[in-house]
C-alpha positions as CSV (number, residue, x, y, z in Angstrom):
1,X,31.0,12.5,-32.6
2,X,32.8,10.9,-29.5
3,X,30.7,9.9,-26.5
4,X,32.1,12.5,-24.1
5,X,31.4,15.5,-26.5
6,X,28.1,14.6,-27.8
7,X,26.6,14.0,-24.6
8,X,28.4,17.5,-23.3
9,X,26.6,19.3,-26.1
10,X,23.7,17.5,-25.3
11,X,23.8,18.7,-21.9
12,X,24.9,22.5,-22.8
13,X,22.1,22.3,-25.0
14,X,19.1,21.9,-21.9
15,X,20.8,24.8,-19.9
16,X,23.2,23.1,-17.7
17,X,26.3,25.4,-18.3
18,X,28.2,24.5,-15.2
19,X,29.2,20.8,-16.7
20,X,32.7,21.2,-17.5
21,X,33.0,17.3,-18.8
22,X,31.8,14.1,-19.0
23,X,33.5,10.9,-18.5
24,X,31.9,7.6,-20.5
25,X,29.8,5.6,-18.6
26,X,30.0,1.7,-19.7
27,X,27.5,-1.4,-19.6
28,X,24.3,0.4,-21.1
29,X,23.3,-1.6,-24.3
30,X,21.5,1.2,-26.3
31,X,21.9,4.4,-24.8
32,X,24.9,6.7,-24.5
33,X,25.6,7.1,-20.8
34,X,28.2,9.3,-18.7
35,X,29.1,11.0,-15.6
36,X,29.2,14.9,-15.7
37,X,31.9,16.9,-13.9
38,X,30.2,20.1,-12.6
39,X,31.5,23.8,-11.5
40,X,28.8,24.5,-9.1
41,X,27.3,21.3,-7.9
42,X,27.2,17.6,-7.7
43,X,28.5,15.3,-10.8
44,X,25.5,14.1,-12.3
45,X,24.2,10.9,-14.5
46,X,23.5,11.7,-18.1
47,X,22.1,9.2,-21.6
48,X,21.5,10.1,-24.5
49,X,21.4,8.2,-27.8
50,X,23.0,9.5,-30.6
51,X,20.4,9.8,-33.1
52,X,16.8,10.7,-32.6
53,X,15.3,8.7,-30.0
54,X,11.2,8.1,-29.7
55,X,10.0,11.5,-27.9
56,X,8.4,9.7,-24.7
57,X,11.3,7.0,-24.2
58,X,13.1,9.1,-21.7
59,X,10.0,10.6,-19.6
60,X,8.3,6.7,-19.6
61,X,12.2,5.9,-18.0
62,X,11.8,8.9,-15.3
63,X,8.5,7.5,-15.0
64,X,9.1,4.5,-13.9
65,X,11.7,5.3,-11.8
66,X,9.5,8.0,-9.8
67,X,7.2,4.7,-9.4
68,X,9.5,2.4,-8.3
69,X,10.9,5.0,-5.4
70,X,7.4,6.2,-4.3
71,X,5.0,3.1,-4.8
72,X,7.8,0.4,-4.2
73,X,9.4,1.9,-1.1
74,X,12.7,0.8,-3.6
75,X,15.5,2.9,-4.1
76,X,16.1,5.4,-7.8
77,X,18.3,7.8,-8.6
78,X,16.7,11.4,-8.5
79,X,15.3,12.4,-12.1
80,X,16.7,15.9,-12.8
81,X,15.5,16.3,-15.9
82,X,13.7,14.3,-18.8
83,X,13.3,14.9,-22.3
84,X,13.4,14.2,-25.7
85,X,17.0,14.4,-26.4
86,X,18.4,13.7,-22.7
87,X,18.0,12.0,-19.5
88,X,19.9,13.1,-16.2
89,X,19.8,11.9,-12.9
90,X,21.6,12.0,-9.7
91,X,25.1,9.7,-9.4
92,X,24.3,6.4,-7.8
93,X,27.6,4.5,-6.5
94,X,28.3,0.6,-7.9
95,X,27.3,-2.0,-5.7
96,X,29.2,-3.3,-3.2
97,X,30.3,-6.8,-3.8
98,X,29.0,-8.6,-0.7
99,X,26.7,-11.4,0.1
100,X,24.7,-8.8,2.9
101,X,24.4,-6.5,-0.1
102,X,22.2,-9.2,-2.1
103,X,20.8,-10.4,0.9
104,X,19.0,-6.4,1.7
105,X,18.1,-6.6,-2.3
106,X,16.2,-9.7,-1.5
107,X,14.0,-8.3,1.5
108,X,13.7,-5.1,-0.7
109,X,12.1,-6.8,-3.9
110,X,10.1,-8.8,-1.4
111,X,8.6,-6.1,-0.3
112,X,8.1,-4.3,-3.5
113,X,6.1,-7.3,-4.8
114,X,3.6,-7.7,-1.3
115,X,3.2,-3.5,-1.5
116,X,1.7,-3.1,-5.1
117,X,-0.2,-5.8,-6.4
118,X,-2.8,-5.0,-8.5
119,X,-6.0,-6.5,-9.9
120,X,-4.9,-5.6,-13.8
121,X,-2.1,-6.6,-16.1
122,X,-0.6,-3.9,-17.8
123,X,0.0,-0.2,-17.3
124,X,-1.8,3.4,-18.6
125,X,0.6,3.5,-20.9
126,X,3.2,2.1,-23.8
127,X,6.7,2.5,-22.1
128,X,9.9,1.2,-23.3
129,X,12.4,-1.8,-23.4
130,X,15.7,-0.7,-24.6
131,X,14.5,1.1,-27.6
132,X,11.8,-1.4,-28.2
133,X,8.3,-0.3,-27.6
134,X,6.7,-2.2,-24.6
135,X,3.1,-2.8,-24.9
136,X,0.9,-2.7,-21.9
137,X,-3.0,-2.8,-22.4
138,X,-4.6,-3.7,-19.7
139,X,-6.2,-7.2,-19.2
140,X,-7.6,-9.2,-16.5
141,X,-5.6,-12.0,-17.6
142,X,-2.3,-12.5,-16.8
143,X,-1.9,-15.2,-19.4
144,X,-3.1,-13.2,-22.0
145,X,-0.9,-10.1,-20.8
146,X,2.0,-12.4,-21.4
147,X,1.0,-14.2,-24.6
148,X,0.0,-10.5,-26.3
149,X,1.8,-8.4,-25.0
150,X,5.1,-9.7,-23.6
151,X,5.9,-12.8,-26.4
152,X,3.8,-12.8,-29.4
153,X,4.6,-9.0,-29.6
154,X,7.6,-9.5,-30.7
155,X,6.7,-12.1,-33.8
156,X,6.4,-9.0,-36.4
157,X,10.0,-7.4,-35.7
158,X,11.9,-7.4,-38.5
159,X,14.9,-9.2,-37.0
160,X,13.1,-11.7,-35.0
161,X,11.5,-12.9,-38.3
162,X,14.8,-13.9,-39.5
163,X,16.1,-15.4,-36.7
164,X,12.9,-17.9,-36.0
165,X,11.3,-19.7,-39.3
166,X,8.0,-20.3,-39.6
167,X,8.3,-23.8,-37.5
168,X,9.5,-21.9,-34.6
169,X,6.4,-19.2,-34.7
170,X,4.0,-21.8,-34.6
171,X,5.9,-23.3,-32.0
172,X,5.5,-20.5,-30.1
173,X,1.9,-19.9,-30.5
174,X,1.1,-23.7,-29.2
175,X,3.1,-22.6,-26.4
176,X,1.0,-19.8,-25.5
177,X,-1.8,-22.1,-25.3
178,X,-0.2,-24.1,-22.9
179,X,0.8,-21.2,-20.8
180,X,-2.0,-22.3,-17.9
181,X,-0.7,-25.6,-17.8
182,X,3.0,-24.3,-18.0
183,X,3.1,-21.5,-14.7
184,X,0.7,-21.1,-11.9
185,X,-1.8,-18.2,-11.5
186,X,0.1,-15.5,-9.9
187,X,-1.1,-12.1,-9.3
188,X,0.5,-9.0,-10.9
189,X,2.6,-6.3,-8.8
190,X,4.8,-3.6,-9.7
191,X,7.9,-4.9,-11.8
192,X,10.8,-3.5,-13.1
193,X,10.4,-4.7,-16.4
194,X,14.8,-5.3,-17.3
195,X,16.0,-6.3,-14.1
196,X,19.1,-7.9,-14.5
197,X,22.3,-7.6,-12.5
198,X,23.6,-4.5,-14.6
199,X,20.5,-2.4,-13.5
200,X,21.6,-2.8,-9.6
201,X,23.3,-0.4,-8.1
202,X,23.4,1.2,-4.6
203,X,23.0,4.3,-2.6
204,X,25.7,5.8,-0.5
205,X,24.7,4.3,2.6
206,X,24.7,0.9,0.8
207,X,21.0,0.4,0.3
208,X,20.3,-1.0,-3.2
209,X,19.2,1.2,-6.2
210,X,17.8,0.0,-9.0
211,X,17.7,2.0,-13.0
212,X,16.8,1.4,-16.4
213,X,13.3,0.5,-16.1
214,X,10.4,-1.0,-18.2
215,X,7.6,-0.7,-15.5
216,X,4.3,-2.6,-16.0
217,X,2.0,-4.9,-13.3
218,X,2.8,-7.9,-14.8
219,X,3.8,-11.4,-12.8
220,X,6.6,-11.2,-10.5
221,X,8.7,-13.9,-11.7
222,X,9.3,-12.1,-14.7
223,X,12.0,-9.5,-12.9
224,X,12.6,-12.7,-11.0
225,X,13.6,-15.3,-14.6
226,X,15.8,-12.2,-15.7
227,X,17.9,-11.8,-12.5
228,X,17.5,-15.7,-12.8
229,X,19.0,-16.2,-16.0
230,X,21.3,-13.0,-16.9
231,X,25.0,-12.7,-15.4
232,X,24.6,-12.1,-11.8
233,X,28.0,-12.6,-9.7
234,X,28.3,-15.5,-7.1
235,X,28.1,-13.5,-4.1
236,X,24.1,-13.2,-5.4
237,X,23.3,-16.9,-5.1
238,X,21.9,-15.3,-1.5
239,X,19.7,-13.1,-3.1
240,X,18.0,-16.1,-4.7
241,X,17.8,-18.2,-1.4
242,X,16.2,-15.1,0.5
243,X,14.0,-14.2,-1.7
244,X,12.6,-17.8,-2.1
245,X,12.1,-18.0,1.2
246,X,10.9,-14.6,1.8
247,X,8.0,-14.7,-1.4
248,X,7.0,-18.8,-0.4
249,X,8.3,-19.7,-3.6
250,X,7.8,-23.1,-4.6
251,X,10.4,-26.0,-5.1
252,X,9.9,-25.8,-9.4
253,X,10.3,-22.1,-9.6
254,X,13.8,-22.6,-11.3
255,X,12.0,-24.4,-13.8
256,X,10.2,-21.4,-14.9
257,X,12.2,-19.0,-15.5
258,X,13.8,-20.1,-18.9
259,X,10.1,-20.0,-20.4
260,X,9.8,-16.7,-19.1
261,X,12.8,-15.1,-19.9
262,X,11.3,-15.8,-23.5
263,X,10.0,-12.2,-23.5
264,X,13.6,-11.2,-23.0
265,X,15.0,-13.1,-25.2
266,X,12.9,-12.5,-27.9
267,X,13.4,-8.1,-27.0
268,X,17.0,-8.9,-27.6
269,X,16.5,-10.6,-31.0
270,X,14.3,-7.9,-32.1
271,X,16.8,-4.9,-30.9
272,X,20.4,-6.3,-32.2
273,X,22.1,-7.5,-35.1
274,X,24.4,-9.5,-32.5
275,X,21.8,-11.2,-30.2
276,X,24.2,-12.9,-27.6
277,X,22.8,-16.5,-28.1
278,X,19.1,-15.2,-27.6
279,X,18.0,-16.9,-30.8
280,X,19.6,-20.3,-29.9
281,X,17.9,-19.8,-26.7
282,X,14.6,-19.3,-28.1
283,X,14.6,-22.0,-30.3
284,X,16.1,-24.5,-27.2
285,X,13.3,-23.5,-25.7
286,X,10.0,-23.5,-28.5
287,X,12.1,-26.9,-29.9
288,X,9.2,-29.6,-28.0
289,X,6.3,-27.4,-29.1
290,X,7.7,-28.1,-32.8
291,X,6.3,-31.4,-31.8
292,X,3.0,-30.9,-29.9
293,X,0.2,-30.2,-30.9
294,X,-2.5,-28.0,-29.5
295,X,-4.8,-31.0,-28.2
296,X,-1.5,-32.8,-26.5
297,X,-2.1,-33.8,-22.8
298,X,-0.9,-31.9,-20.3
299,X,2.6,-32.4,-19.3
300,X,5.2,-31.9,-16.7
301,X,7.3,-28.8,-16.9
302,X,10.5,-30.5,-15.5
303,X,9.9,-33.3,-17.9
304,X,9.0,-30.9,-21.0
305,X,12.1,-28.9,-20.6
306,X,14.5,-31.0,-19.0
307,X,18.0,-29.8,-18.1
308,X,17.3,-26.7,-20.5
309,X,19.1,-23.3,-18.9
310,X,18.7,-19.8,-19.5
């Protein structure tokens, strides 16, 4: 069934009569996504998928936006209703493309990270990436958050296991044990959880909005390596400078962020038949821990990684 119908069914289907049609919304990677036209009120935001999605993904997603806009100070859509087969929201506008429009983002994910931090890793529940399940038991340990729960996690999928062999999985693990030596302690705060440049929007007066979250406390730099290392347009290279400055980043934090943006990676892999390099990526990336062993010294990051990019 075409986009447009199903997700007019879809929305026929939870009582909203008054949508006369949809138009199809595009950049989503797994869901079905439109804009509904509406007799008697305001167009609205509707995704779907077109079989049967799990029955929590959509309330975790409403979830985590209610979070984001009432413990982050940080600007959501409206959830209008959430359910199994549906999610609909209020119409956000696209962002504007302007430096000053970066720049606000900056000062507003600044602020979201000094307003929630927390003294656990994790959240009181599984919630979602894509369609993948995201773990999130709690742990003191922000190390072993990330090893469990954000990289290793992923080793069992059925796709990943093709894409690495069995050198790169070990690789992996003895990366996980270097993790301390690898990023500094750093506490955990709200995140977003799939913050790339797609997932930015903005209000009508201009503020940004943010969607499609994967909320958990987790380290900061992790929303930070996937703005970091996704598309993002030139006027953002503010965005970056601000927020540096703003969160007393140090000089090596570009260094970081392909090792982080592991967890992403590896999501990717595990979700899609076409993986959009993640698998070259990963394996870029694990390639010097084919070589080390557990008991190596301790090491440089810059020199470990070299010139390696997201």
């Amino acid at each position: 069934m075409p986009t447009a119908s199903l997700l007019l069914d879809r929305l026929h289907a939870v009582g909203l009569s008054d949508v006369t049609a949809v138009e199809p919304a595009e950049g989503g990677m797994a869901a079905l996504a439109g804009v509904a036209t509406r007799r008697g009120g305001p167009p609205l935001f509707v995704k779907s998928f077109a079989d049967m999605p799990p029955a929590d993904l959509f309330a975790a997603e409403a979830e985590g936006l209610d979070v984001l806009r009432e413990r982050g100070a940080i600007a959501t859509p409206q959830v209008v209703l959430a359910n199994r087969d549906v999610l609909v929201l209020s119409v956000l506008r696209p962002r504007p493309a302007e430096e000053a429009f970066w720049e606000r983002f900056a000062h507003a994910l600044a602020r979201l990270r000094t307003a929630t931090t927390h003294d656990r890793f994790g959240w009181p529940r599984d919630n979602w990436l894509g369609r993948g399940r995201q773990e999130n038991a709690w742990t003191d340990d922000g190390y072993e958050f990330f090893t469990l729960r954000r990289l290793l996690r992923w080793l069992p999928e059925r796709r990943v296991q093709a894409a690495l062999d069995e050198g790169d999985r070990r690789a992996l693990e003895r990366l996980c044990g270097r993790l301390p030596d690898l990023l500094p302690p750093r506490p955990a705060c709200l995140t977003h959880g799939d913050l790339w440049a797609s997932n930015v929007l903005a209000t009508d007066d201009g503020q940004p909005a943010l969607i499609d979250p994967a909320v958990s406390y987790t380290w900061a730099e992790v929303d930070l390596a996937h703005l970091w290392c996704s598309p993002h347009p030139p006027e953002a290279k503010q965005f970056f400078d601000v927020y540096a400055e703003l969160t007393g980043l140090d000089e090596g934090w570009q260094g970081r962020m392909p090792l982080i943006q592991l967890r992403q990676h590896l999501a990717v892999i595990a979700q899609f038949d076409h993986d959009w390099g993640a698998a070259q990526q990963v394996r870029a990336i694990l390639k010097p821990f084919r070589r080390l062993g557990r008991r190596s010294p301790a090491f440089a990051l810059d020199r470990l990684f070299g010139p390696i990019a997201c």
